[in-house]
N, C-alpha and C positions, 0 to 999 in steps of 0.2 A: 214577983208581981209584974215586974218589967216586960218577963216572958212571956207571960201571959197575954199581956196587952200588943204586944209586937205581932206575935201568933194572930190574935185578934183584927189585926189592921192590915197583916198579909191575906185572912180568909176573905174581908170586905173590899182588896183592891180585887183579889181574883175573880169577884163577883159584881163587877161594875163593869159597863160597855160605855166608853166617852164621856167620862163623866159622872154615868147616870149609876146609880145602886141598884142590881136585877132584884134585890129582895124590894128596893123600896118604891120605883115604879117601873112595873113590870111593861104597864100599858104604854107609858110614855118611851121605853125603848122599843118596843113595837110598832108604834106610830113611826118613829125616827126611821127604823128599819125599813119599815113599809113607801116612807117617804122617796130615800135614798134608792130603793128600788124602781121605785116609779120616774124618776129623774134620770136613771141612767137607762131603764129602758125609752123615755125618750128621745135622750143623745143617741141612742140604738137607731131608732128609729130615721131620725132627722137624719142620719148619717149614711143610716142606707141608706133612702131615700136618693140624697145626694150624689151617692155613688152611681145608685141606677140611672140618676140625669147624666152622671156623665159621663156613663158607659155610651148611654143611647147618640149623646152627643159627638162620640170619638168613633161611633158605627158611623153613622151618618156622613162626616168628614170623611172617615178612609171611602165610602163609597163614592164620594162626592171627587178625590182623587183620581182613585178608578177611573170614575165616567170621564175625567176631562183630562187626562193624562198625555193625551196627543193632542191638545189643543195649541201647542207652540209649534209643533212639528205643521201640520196641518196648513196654522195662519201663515206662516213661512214658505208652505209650498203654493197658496193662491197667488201669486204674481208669476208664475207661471202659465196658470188658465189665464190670466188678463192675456199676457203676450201671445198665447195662442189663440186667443179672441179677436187680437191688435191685425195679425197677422193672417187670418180666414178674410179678416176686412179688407184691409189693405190689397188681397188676392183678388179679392171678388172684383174691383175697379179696374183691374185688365186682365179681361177677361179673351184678350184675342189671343194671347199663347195657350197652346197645349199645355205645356210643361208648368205654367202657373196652375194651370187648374186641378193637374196630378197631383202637383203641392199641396192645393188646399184641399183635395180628400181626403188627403194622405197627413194634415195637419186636424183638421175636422174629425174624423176617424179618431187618430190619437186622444182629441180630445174628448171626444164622447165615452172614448175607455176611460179617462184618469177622472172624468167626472162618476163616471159610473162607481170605479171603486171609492172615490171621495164617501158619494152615498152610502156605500155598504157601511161604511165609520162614523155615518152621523151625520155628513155635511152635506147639507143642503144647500140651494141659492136660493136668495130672497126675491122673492115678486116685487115686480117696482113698476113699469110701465101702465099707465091705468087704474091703479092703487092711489086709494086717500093715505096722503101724506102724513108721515108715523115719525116725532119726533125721538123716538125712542127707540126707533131700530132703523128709518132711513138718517142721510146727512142734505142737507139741500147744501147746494154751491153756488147755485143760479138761482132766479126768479126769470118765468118767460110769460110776457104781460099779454091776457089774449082772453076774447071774449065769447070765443069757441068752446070754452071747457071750464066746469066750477074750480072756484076756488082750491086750493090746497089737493091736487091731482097732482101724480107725477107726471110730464112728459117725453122726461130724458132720463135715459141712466147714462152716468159716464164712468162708473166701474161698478161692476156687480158687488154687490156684497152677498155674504151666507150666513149661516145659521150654522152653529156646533152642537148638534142634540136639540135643545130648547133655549140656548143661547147666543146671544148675537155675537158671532165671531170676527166678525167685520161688517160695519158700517157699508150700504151704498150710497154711493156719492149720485143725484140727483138733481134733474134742474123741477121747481114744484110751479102751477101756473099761479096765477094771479090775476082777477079782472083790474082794466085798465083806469086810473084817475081819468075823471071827467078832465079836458082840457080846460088850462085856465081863461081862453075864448071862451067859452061855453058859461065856465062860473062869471066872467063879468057881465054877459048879459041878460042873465038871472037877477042878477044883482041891481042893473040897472031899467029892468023892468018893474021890479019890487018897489 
């Protein structure tokens, strides 16, 4: 009789899924099933999902590389153009030698080449002279107090800055105008006419 029952309790383990008896609810392992299926195609989901953000994310980056890859090389070689800027100037104020003036063609010249190729890679100069005052891409270092010109105008550069593609690779240093305070003569006798 033992056999019997042992027989018995092996056919009803093989016939049960977590627990559950397939003879005695068929539905409710189905539901379970159903459940379980729908939870990991979720996780599927979510997951891709996931992956694709941060696929898109790691495109973006290595292009963002790319683009700006010679931006140290680049910023390193602008004090170059300064000094061959420093230097067309300082030519131009004696201008009674020959031999200075072959210099500054011959500097001028250069430099219209090494800006040119700069351009071909991106770099541009920033417009400054005459331009509303951009805290975001000029640097003011001066203020020149004057009633000639609105407010927040630049009227001096004192080193160019550029642009690398669509960003500011270097700051121009600027002096911006500013209209003049009323003299404090003037406010005392406003004051004492009131």
């Amino acid at each position: 009789m033992e056999e019997i029952k042992k027989e018995e309790t092996k056919e009803s383990e093989e016939l049960s899924y977590e627990g559950f008896a397939l003879e005695d609810k068929p539905r409710d392992v189905a539901e379970t099933l159903q459940k379980e299926h729908s939870e990991q195609k979720e996780k599927y989901l979510r997951l891709y999902a996931e992956f694709e953000n941060y696929k898109k994310m790691v495109q973006k980056e290595k292009e963002e590389l790319i683009n700006y890859a010679n931006e140290k090389l680049i910023k390193d070689l602008l004090p170059i153009i300064d000094n061959f800027e420093l230097a067309i100037k300082h030519a131009g104020s004696d201008e009674g030698s020959k031999w200075i003036e072959s210099m500054k063609t011959g500097v001028t010249n250069t430099l219209k080449e090494f800006l040119r190729i700069l351009e071909k890679y991106g770099v541009k100069p920033i417009e400054t002279v005459g331009q509303n005052f951009n805290p975001e891409i000029h640097h003011a270092v001066s203020i020149i107090e004057t009633d000639e010109q609105e407010e927040n105008i630049i009227l001096d550069e004192l080193r160019k800055g550029y642009f690398y593609k669509n960003k500011v690779l270097r700051e121009p240093l600027v002096a911006v105008s500013k209209k003049p305070k009323p003299s404090s003569e003037g406010e005392n006798i406003i004051k004492k006419e009131e």
